[in-house]
C-alpha positions in Angstrom: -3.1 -15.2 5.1 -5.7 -15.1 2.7 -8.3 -17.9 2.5 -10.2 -18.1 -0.7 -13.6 -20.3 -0.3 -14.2 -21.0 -4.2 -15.2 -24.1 -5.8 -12.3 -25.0 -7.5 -8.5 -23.9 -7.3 -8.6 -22.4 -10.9 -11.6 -19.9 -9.5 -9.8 -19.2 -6.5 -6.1 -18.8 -8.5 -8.1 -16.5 -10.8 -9.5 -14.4 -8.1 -5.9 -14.0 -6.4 -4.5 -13.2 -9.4 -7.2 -10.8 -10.7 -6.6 -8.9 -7.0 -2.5 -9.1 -7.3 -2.6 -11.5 -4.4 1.4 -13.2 -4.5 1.7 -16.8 -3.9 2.4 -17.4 -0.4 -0.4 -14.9 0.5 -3.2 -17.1 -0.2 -4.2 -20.2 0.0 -7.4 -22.5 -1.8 -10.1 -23.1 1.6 -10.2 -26.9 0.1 -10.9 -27.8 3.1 -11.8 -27.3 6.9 -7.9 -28.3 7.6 -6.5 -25.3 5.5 -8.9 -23.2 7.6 -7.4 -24.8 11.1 -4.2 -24.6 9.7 -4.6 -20.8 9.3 -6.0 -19.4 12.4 -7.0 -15.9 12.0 -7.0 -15.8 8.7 -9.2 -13.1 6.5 -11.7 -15.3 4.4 -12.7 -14.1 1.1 -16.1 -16.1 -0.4 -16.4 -16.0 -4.7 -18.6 -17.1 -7.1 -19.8 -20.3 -6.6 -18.7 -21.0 -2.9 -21.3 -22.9 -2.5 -20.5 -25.5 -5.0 -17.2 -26.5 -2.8 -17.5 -30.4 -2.4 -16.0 -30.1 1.2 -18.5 -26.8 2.2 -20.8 -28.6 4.7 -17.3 -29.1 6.7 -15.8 -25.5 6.1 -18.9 -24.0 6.9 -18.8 -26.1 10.6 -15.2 -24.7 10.9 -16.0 -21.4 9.9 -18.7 -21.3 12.1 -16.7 -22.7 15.5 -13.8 -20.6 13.9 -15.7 -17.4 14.6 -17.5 -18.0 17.7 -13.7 -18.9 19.2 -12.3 -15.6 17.9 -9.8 -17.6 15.4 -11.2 -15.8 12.2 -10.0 -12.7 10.5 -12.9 -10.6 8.4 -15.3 -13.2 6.0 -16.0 -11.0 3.5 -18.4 -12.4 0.2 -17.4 -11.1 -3.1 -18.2 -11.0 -6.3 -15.3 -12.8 -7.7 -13.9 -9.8 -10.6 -15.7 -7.0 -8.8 -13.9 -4.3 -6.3 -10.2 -4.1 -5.1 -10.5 -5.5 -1.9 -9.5 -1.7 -0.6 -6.7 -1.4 -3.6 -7.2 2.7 -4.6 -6.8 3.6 -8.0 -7.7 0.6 -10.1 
């Protein structure tokens, strides 16, 4: 699962569909629920993260998420820059 730590859903729908993720693949990090909910999942940070009105509690998860192992790769991106390892485009 993809997790994608935006400030709104409409950034983090735009990012997934700007990288061709399908729906099912990813999911809004809305909260530190959807991050429990998804152990292991790969976490992708966009423009204006920080302005998430739940981050102080996803940060906590992330946080207790990676020092238990329970977290996939945190990457930061700029939210209409790179592939995300896609060749070609």
């Amino acid at each position: 699962m993809n997790l994608i730590y935006s400030h709104s859903y409409a950034s983090a729908r735009a990012f997934a569909m700007h990288h061709e993720l399908m729906p099912g693949d990813w999911k809004w990090l809305q909260d530190a629920d959807v991050l429990r909910q998804n152990p292991r999942a790969d976490v992708f940070k966009v423009e204006r993260w920080e302005a998430n009105p739940q981050r102080d509690k996803i940060d906590e998860a992330l946080t207790r998420a990676q020092k238990a192992h329970r977290l996939g790769s945190l990457t930061e991106v700029d939210a209409f820059r790179g592939t995300l390892g896609v060749s070609g485009t």
